[in-house]
C-alpha positions as CSV (number, residue, x, y, z in Angstrom):
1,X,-169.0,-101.0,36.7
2,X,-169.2,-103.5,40.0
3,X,-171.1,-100.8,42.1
4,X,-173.0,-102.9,44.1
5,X,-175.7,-102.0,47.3
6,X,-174.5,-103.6,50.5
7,X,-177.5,-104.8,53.5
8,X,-177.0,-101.4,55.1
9,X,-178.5,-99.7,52.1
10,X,-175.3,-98.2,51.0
11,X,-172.8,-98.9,48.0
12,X,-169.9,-100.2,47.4
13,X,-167.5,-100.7,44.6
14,X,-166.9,-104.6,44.0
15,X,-166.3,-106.6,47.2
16,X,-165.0,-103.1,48.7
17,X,-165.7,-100.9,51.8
18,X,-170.0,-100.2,51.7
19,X,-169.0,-96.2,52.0
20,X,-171.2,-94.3,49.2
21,X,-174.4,-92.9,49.9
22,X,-176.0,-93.5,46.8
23,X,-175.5,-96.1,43.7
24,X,-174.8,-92.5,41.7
25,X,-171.7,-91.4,44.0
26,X,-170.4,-94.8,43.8
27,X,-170.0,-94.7,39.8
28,X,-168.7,-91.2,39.9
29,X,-165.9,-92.3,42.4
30,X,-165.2,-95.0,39.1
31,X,-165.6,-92.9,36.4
32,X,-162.1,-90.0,36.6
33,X,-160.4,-92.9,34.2
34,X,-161.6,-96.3,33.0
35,X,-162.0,-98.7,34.6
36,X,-161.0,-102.2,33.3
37,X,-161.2,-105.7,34.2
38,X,-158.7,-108.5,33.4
39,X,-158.9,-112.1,33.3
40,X,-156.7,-114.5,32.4
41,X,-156.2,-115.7,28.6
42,X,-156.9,-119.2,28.5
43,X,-154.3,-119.9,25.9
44,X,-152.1,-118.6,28.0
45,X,-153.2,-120.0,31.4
46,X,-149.3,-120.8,32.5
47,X,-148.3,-117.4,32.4
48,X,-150.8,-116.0,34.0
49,X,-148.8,-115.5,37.3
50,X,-145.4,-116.0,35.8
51,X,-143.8,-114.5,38.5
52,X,-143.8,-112.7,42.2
53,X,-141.9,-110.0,42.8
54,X,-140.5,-107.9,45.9
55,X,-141.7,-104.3,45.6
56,X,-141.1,-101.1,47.1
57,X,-144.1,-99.7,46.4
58,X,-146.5,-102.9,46.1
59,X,-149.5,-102.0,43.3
60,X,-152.1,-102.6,45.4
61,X,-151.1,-101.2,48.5
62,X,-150.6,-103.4,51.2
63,X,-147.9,-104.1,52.6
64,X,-146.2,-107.2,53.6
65,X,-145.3,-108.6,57.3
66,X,-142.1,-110.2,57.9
67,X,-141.2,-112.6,60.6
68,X,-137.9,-113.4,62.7
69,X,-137.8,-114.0,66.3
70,X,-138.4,-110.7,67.6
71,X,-141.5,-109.9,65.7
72,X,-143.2,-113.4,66.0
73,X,-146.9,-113.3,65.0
74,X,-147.5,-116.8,65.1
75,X,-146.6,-117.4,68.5
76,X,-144.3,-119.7,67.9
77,X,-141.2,-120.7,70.2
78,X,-138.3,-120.3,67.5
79,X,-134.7,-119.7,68.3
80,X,-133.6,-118.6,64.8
81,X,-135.3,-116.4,62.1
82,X,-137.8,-118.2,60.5
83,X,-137.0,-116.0,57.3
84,X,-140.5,-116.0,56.4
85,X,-142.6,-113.1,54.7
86,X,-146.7,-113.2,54.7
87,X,-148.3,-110.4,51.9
88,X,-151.6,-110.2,49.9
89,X,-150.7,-111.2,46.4
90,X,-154.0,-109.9,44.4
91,X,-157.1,-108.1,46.1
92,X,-160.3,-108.8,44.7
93,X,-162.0,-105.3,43.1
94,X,-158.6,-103.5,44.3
95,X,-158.3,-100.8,42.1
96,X,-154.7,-101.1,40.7
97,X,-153.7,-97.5,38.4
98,X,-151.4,-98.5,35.3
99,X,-150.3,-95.6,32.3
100,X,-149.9,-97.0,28.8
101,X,-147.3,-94.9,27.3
102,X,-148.2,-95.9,23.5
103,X,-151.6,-94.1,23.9
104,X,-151.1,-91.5,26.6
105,X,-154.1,-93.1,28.8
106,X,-154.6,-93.2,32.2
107,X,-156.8,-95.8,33.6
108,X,-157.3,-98.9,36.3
109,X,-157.5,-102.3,36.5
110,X,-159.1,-104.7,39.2
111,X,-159.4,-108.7,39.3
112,X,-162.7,-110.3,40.3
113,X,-162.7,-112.8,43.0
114,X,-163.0,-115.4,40.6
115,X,-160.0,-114.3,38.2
116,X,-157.7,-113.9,41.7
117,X,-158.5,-117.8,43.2
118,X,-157.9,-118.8,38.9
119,X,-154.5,-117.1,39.0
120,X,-153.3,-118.8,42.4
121,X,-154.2,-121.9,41.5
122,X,-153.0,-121.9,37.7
123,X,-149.5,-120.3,39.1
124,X,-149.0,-123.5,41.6
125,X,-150.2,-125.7,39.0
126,X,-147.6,-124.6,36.8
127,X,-144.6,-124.9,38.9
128,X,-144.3,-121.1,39.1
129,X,-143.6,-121.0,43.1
130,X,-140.0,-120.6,42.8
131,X,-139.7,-117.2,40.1
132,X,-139.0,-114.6,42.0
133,X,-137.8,-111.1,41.0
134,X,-137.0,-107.6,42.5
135,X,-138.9,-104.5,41.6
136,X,-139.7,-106.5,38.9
137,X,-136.3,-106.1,37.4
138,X,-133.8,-108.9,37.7
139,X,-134.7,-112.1,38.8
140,X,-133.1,-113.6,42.4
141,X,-133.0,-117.0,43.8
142,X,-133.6,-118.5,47.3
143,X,-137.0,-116.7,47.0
144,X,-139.9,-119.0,47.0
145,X,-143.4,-119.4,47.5
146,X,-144.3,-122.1,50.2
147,X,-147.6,-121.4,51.0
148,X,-150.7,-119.8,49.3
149,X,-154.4,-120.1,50.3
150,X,-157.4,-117.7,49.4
151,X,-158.9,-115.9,52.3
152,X,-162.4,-117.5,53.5
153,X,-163.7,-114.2,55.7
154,X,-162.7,-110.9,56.0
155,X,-162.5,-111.2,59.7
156,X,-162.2,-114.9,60.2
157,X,-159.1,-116.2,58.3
158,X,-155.9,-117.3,58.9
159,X,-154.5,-113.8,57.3
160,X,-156.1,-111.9,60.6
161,X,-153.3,-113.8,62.6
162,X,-150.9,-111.2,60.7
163,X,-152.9,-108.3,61.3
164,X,-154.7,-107.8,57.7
165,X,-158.5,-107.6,57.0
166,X,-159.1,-107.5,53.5
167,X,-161.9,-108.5,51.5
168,X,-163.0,-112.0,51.5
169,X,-161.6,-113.6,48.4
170,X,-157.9,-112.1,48.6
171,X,-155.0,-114.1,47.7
172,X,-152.4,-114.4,49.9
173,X,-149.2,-116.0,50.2
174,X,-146.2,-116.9,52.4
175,X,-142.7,-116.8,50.9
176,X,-139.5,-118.3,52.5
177,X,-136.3,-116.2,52.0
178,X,-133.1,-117.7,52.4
179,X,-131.3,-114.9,50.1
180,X,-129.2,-113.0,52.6
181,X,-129.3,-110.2,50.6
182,X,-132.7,-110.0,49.8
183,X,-133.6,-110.6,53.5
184,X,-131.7,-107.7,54.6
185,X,-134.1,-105.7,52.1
186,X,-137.0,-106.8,53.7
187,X,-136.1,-105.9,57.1
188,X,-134.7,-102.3,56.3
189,X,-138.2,-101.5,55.0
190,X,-136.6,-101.2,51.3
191,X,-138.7,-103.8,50.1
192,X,-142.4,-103.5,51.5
193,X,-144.5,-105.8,49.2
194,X,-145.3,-108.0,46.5
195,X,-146.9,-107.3,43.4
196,X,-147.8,-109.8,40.7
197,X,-145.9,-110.4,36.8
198,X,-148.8,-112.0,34.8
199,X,-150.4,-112.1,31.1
200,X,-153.9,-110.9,31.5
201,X,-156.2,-109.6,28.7
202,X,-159.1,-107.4,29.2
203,X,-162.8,-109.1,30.0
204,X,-164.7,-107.0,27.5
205,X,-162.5,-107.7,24.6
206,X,-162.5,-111.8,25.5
207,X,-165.9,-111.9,26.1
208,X,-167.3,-109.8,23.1
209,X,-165.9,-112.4,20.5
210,X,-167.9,-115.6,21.3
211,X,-166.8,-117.6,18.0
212,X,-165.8,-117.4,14.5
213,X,-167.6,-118.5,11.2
214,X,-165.3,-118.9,7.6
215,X,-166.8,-117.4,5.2
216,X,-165.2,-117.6,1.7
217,X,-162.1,-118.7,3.2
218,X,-162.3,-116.0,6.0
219,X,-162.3,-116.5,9.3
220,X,-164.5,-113.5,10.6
221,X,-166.0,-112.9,14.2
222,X,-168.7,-114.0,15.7
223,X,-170.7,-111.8,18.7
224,X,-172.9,-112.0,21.7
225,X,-174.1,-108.8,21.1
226,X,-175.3,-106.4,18.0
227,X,-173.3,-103.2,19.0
228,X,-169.8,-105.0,19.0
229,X,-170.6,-106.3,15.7
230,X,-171.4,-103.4,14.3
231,X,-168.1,-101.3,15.7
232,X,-166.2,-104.1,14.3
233,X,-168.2,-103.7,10.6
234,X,-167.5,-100.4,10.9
235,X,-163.5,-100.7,10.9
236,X,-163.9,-103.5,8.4
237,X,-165.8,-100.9,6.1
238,X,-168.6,-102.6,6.0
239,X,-172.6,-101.5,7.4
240,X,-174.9,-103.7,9.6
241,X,-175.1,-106.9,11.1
242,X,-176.4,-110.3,10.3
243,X,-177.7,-113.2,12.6
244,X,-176.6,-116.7,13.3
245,X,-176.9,-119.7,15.5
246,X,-174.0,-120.7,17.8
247,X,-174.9,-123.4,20.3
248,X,-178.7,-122.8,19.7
249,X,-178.1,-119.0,20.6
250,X,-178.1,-115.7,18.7
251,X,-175.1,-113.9,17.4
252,X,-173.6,-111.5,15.3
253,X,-171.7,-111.2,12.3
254,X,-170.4,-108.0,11.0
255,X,-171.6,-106.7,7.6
256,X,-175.2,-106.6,6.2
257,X,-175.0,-109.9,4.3
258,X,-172.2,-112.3,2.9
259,X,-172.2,-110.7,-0.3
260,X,-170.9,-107.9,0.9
261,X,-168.3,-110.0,2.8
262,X,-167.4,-111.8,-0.5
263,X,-166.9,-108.1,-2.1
264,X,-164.5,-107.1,0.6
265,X,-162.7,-110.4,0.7
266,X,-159.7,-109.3,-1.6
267,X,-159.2,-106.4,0.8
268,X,-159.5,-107.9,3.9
269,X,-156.7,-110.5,2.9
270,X,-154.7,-107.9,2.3
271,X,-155.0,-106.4,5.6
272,X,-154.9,-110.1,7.1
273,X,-151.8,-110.6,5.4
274,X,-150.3,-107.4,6.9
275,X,-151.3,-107.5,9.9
276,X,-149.6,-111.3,10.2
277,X,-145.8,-109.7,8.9
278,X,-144.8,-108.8,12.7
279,X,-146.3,-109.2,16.5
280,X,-145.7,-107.3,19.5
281,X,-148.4,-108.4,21.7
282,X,-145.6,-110.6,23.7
283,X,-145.9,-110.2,27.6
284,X,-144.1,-107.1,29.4
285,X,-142.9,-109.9,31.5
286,X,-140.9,-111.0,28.5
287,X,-139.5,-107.8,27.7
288,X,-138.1,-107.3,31.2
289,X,-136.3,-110.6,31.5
290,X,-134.5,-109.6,28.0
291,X,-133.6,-106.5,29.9
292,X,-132.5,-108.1,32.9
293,X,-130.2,-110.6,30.9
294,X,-129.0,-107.9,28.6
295,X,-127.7,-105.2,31.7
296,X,-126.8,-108.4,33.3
297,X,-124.2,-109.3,29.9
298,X,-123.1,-105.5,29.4
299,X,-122.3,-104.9,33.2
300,X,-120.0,-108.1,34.0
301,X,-119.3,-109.4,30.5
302,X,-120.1,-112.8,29.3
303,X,-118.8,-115.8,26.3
304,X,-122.9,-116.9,26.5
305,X,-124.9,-116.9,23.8
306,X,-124.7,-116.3,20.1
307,X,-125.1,-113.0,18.1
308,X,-128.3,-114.2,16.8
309,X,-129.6,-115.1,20.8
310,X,-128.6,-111.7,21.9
311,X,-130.2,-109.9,18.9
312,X,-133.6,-111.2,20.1
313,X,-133.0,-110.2,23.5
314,X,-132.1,-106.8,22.1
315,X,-135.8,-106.4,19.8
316,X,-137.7,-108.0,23.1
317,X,-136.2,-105.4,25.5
318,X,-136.9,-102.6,23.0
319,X,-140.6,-104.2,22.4
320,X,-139.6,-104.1,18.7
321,X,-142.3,-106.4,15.9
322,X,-141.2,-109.7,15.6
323,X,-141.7,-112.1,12.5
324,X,-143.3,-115.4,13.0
325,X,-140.2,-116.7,12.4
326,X,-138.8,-115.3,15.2
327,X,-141.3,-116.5,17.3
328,X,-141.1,-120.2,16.0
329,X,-137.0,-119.9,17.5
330,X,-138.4,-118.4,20.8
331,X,-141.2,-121.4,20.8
332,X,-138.3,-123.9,19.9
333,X,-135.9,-122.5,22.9
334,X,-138.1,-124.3,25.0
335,X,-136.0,-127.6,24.7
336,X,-133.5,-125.4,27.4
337,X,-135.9,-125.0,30.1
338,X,-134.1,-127.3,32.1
339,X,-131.2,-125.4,32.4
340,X,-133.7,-122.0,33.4
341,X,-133.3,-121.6,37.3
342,X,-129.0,-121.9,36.6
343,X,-127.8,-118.4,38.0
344,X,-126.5,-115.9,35.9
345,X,-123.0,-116.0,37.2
346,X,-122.9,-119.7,37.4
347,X,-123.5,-120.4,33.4
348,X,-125.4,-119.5,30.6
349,X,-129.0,-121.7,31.3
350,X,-130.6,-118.4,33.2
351,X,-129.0,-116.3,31.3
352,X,-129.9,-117.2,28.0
353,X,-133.4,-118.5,29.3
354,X,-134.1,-114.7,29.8
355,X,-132.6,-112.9,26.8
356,X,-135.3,-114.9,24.9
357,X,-138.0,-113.3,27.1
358,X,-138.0,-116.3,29.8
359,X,-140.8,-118.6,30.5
360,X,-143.5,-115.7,30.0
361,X,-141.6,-115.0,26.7
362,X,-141.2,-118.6,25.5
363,X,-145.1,-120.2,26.5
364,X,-146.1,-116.7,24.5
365,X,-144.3,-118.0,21.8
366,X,-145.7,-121.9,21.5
367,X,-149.3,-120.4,22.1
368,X,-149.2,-117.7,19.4
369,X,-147.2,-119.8,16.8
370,X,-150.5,-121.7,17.0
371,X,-152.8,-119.4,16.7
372,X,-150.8,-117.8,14.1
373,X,-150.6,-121.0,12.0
374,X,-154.5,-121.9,12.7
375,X,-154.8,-118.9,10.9
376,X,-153.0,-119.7,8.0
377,X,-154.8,-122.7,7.3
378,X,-158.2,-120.7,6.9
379,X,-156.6,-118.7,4.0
């Protein structure tokens, strides 16, 4: 864990307060649950920040500042709102607490300094500044980002203007809102923050894998270190490690030899096989705009869509296994994203741009039918 000594002498966790004692005291304050970190999937760069929504209860506990012309931080002469919210978006080493439901585990996640200024600049490089949602439940428009910068100083930035001192290295964004509605939530203190919707995987499990090798007609793994090898030999049913050269430097192979691959072959296609029949590694992201389109269709009724359209929204909402031939229609929707941003009560684009899991849902698609078909073509 990022337990790190400050000048002082003390520790501190990541770029966080210098408050422990001792390097020990640090790690125990780490250790009641995992503690994991995320980065972004670079297959997948476009969703990394897919969208920004308004919170209640923001997941990394800050909350935002609003701005009209009594409560004017800026200093600026103004005669009408300016409608304008300032928040953090991601704190570096900010301990965020997440359940997963499927495994009954408790544990947190936190963002290097690095991974935060990637995911602001990959989500302004891919034209995400104007997806908005609330409580990360149904998506709203006249929400957008118009501002986003990465704080230089914990005491020296422009972010101290509005009263914050984080750590250095926090992203933090300004947001005009010209939703009436929405606005009125922000002033009444019913929405306080923002917290991020994003596709992330965890650093260990990217970093681990530094390659692949086919050996007869398998693609297998290749590893930076001779422990993950050998947990991965042991699930294939397999002992010990073997060496190879990658880029003029060591790594790992699972199993003892390639004879022993060869003998497991037949049984690993098999599983390979499988294991390809159905997916449900899509992005929660995409499983909550197929919610928001379905409650949106059973609450006011709608002629959008076909029985096929609203059957996909129905598996993505329910995080049901999907074929690769489902994912090959989601990747093909993509011809519609033109018609995305069109609101749900004004015609079907939005609509049906969400009941197929949205832009999150979609870019999953194109990226894993690849993968997916890269794989086929080493069998």
């Amino acid at each position: 864990m990022p337990c790190k000594q400050c000048e002082n002498g003390k520790y501190r966790f990541g770029d966080g307060n210098c408050k422990y004692e001792t390097l020990a005291e640090c790690e125990a304050a780490h250790q009641t649950y995992d503690i994991v970190e995320l980065v972004i999937d670079d297959s997948n760069e476009a969703i990394a920040i897919d969208a920004i929504s308004l919170v209640t209860s923001p997941a990394i506990e800050v909350n935002a500042v609003f701005f009209n012309k009594e409560n004017n931080l800026t200093l600026a002469k103004i005669d009408e709102e300016k409608r304008m919210l300032v928040s953090p978006a991601l704190i570096p080493y900010k301990q965020i607490y997440r359940y997963n439901a499927d495994t009954d585990k408790h544990y947190y996640v936190y963002f290097t300094a690095d991974t935060v200024r990637k995911s602001a600049e990959a989500f302004i490089k891919h034209h995400n500044t104007n997806n908005a949602t609330i409580q990360h439940e149904y998506k709203v428009t006249g929400v957008s980002v118009i501002e986003s910068w990465i704080s230089e100083s914990e005491t020296k930035d422009k972010s101290n203007l509005y009263g914050y001192e984080l750590p250095k290295g926090t992203w933090f964004v300004s947001m005009r809102i010209e939703n009436d509605e929405v606005w009125q939530q922000i002033k009444s203190g019913e929405l306080k923050g923002l917290s991020i919707e994003g596709y992330f995987v965890n650093a260990a499990e990217k970093m681990a894998k530094v390659g692949s090798m086919v050996v007869d007609n398998m693609e297998l793994p290749l590893y930076d270190n001779e422990e993950e090898a050998l947990a991965v030999a042991k699930e294939m049913g397999c002992e010990g490690v073997h060496e190879h050269t990658l880029d003029g430097k060591t790594v790992y192979m699972p199993c003892a030899d390639h004879d022993i691959i060869s003998a497991l072959a037949e049984i690993l296609d098999v599983k390979k096989k499988s294991k390809l029949e159905s997916y449900t590694d899509y992005p929660q992201a995409a499983t909550n705009n197929a919610k928001r389109a379905i409650e949106w269709k059973e609450e006011n009724g709608t002629t959008c869509g076909t029985r096929v359209g609203w059957t996909r929204a129905r598996q993505l909402a329910d995080r049901k296994p999907i074929s690769r031939d489902t994912i090959a229609r989601m990747a093909s929707f993509k011809r519609h994203q033109q018609n995305k941003d069109v609101p749900y009560s004004e015609g079907c684009g939005g609509l049906m741009w969400d009941a197929w899991g949205g832009s999150s849902g979609v870019n999953w698609a194109i990226s894993k039918l690849k993968e997916i078909d890269s794989e086929n073509k080493t069998n």
